[in-house]
N, C-alpha and C positions, 0 to 999 in steps of 0.2 A: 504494500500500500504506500504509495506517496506522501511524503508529509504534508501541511499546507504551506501555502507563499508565506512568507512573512509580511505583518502589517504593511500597507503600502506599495506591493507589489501585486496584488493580485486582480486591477483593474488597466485594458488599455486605454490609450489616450491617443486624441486626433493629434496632438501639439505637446510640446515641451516648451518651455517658458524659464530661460534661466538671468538671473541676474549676473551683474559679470564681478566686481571687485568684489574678494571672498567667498565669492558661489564659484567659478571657474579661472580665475588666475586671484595670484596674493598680489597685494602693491599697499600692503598697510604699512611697511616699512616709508615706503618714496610718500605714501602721501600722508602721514603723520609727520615727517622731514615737516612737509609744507607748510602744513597747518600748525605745527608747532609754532613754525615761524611768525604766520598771519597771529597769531593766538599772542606772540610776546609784543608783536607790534602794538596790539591792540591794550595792553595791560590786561591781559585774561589769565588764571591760574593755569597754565597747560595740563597739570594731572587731570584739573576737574573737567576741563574743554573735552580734552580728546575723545574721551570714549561717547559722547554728544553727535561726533561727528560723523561718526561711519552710518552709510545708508540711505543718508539724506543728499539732496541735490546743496550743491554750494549756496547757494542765493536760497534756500530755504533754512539752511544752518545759521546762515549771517543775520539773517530776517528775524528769525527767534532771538536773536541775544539783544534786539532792541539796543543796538549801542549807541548815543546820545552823537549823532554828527555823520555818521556810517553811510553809506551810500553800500545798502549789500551785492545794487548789483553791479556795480564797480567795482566792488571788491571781492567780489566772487568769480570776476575776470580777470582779476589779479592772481587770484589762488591757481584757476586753471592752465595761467601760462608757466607758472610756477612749477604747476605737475607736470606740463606739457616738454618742460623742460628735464623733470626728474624721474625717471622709469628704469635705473642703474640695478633695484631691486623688484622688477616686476616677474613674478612666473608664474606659467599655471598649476592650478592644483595639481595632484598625481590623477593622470589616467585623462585630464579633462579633454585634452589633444583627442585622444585614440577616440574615447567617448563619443566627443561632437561629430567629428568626420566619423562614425557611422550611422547618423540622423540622414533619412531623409531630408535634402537640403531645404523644401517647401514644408516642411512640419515643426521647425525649429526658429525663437529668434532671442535677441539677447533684451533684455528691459531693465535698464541701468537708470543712475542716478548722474550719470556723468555726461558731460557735453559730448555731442558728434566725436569731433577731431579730436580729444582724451580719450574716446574708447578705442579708435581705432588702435592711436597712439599705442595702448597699453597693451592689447588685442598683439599686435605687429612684436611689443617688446615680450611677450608670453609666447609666441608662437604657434598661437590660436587661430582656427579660420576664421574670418569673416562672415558673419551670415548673412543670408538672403534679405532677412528680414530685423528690423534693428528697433527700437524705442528709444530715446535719449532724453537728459534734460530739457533738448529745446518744443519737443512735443508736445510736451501736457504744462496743463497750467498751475498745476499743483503737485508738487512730489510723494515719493513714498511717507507716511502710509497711505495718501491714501489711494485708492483703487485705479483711477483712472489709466492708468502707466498698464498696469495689465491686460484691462477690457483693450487699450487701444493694440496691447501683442496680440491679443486674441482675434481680432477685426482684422490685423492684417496678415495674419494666415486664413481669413475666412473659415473658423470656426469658432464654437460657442465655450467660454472661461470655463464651465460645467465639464468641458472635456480637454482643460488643459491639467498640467502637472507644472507647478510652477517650481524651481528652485533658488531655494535662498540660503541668505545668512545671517541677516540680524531681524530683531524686533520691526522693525520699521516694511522691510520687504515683506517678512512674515506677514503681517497685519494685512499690509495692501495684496498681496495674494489671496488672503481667505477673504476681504471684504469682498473682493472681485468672482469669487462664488472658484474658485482653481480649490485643488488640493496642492498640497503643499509638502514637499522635500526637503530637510533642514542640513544644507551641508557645514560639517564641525571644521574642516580642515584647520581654519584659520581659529578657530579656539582656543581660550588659554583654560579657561573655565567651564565645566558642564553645563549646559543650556537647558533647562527646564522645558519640554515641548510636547504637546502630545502627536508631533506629526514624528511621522519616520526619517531617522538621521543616517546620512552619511559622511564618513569623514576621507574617502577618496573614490572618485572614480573607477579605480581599478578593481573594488567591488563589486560592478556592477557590469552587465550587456543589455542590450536592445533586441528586442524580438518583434520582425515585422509581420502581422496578422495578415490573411488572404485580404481581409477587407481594408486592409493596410492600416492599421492602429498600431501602435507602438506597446510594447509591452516588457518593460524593465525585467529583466530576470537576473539575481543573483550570483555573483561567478562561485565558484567550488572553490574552496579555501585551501 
């Protein structure tokens, strides 16, 4: 008798829906650099800032700290030339390479929090393909959490968030996935801490394959240890 799938595996899906910094390449090193920087410029504690910042669109980070004189979205375009400049420590996860390039290239796309020309950027510095299909800060009018960034990856593979699998890695992506009606994949890779979640976690790609259904749904299957 077979065992069963383990939670989370045992439904396929029209789309995959992944987030890029921490879900499929690291760059927390390059861009904590940066924002450590923007953070002393500004008189901010760096301890208490940084962890505030991963997840979120720049100009929606800057926007929340209400700084008395701030122009966030100037200075949010400050931060990204900064990154655009720093990707010395960009890689991807284990496995996330081998991973994506066996996606169907129309069922896959990335839903970041980061400008256009920063994802490529860091995409290019990881070694990661390019997908077909992409979301970025300049898309939506509101960032992670909340939903919109998804429903709009979902819209442009032409199908419905009910049949996507979204992956993430913080609170912020997390949130805006389930508001947007996906389930949800919590990659640890970039963890220092265990994460409290009731979704199914992964901490490398290379535990995982793709299995493509007659009626072409994708279906996550666990590799043998």
């Amino acid at each position: 008798m077979s065992l069963p799938m383990p939670r989370g595996f045992e439904k396929p899906y029209a789309a995959f829906l992944f987030d890029m910094d921490g879900t499929i390449l690291n760059s927390i090193r390059a861009a904590e650099r940066v924002w450590s920087d923007w953070a002393r410029r500004q008189g901010l504690d760096v301890a208490t800032f940084l962890p505030k910042m991963h997840g979120s669109r720049g100009i929606d980070t800057i926007t929340r700290l209400n700084l008395p004189g701030v122009d966030p979205e100037h200075e949010s375009k400050l931060v990204t030339e900064a990154e655009l400049a720093d990707v010395s420590d960009v890689v991807a996860i284990a496995g996330a390479a081998t991973f994506l390039s066996s996606l169907p290239p129309d069922r896959w796309a990335i839903v970041t929090s980061s400008p256009l020309r920063l994802a490529h950027r860091r995409l290019e510095a990881a070694g990661l393909p390019v997908p077909r299909f992409m979301v970025t800060a300049e898309d939506v009018k509101v960032g992670k959490p909340d939903p919109q960034c998804y429903i709009l990856g979902a819209e442009r593979l032409g199908v419905s968030t009910q049949d996507c699998l979204v992956f993430e890695d913080v609170t912020a992506g997390i949130i805006a996935g389930e508001a947007a009606g996906a389930d949800v994949m919590v990659i640890t890779a970039t963890h220092h801490q265990k994460m409290e979640t009731p979704h199914p976690t992964l901490s490398s790609y290379d535990e995982i394959s793709v299995r493509i259904s007659p009626d072409h749904r994708m279906l996550i299957v666990p590799n043998a240890a």
